[in-house]
N, C-alpha and C positions, 0 to 999 in steps of 0.2 A: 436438438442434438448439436454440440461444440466440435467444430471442427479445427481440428488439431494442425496447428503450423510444423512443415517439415524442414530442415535447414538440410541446404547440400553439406557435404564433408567438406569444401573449405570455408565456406561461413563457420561452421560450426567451429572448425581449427582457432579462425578469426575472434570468435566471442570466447572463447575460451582462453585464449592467450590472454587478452583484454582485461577477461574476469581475472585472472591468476593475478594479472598486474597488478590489478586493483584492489582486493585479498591483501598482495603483500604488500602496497603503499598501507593500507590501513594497520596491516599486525606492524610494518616500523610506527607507524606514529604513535600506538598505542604503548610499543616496547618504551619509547622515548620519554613519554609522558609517568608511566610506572618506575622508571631511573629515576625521574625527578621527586615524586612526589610515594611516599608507600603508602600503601591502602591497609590498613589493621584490618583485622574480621571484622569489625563492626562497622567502620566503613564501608568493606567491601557487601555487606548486608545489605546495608540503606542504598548502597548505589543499586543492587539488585531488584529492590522492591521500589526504586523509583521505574526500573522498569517494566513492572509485572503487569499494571496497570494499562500501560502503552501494549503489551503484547494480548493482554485477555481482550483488548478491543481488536486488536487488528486480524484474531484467528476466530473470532466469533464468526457465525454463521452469517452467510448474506456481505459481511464485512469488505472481504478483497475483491467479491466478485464485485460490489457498488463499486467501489474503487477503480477495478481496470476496464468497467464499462465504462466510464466517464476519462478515463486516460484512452480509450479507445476512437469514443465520437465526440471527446471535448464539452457537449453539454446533452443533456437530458432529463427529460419532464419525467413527473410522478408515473404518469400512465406508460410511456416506453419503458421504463423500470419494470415494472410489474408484467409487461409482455416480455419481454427481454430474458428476466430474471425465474417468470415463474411463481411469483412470492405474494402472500396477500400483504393485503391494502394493512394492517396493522404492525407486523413484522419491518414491512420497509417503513416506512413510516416511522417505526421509534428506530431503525437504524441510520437513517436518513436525520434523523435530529439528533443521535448521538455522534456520527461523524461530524455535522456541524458547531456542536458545542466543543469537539475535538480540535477544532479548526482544520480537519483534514480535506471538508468539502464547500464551498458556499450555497447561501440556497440566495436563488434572483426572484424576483415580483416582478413582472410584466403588467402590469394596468391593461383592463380589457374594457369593452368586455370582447370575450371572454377572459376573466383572469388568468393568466400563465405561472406556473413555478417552475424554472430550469434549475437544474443543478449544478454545479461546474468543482474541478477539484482546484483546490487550493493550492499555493506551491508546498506546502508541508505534505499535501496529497500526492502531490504528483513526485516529490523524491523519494515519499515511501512506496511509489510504487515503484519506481526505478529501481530503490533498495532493495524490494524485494523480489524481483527479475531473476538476480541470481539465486537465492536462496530456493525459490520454483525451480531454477533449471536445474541444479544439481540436486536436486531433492527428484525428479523424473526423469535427471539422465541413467544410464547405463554403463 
């Protein structure tokens, strides 16, 4: 059972201001860059579907949640995954090597015996997961 973080009403004022500021640094630099340069529709296509590929991985199942366990406890084995998560041994496993080939997560060898594999995120890991912070909150705020 996932227990739920509750923020008082001035954190929450606080992350919100922050977020909105941040929102609207991003739509200027975006506005800024679209003056400079115009995107045709076909353009604007390829830049879409260079991203569909980054999105079909990050909303698949098992996906975020590897993700902010390991932005959570900074590193974790196969076996805390699978207690953790819930998930069998084949499921994590080819997620586990598809965020790696992503470069979203590293995987570590520890020399044993007993052999160890820790997992740890990467920093492309760990800004998506920052990135998507907001995109969670206002998606379960009220």
């Amino acid at each position: 059972m996932a227990t739920q973080i509750t923020l008082s009403a001035d954190l929450r004022k606080l992350i919100e201001a922050r977020l909105e500021q941040t929102l609207k640094g991003i739509e200027d630099t975006l506005e800024k860059i679209l003056e400079k340069q115009e995107l045709d529709p076909q353009a604007l296509q390829e830049e879409l579907k260079s991203l569909e590929e980054t999105f079909n991985l990050l909303f698949q199942k098992w996906t975020l949640e590897i993700l902010y366990s390991l932005f959570m406890k900074s590193s974790i084995g196969f076996g805390e995954f699978k207690r953790v998560l819930g998930v069998n041994n084949r499921t994590l496993s080819d997620k586990l090597k598809l965020l790696t080939k992503y470069g979203y997560i590293e995987r570590n060898v520890t020399s044993g015996p007993p052999l160890r594999v820790d997992y740890t995120l990467s920093s492309k890991g760990r800004n998506t997961v920052l990135l998507a912070l907001p995109l969670l909150y206002y998606a379960t705020s009220s």
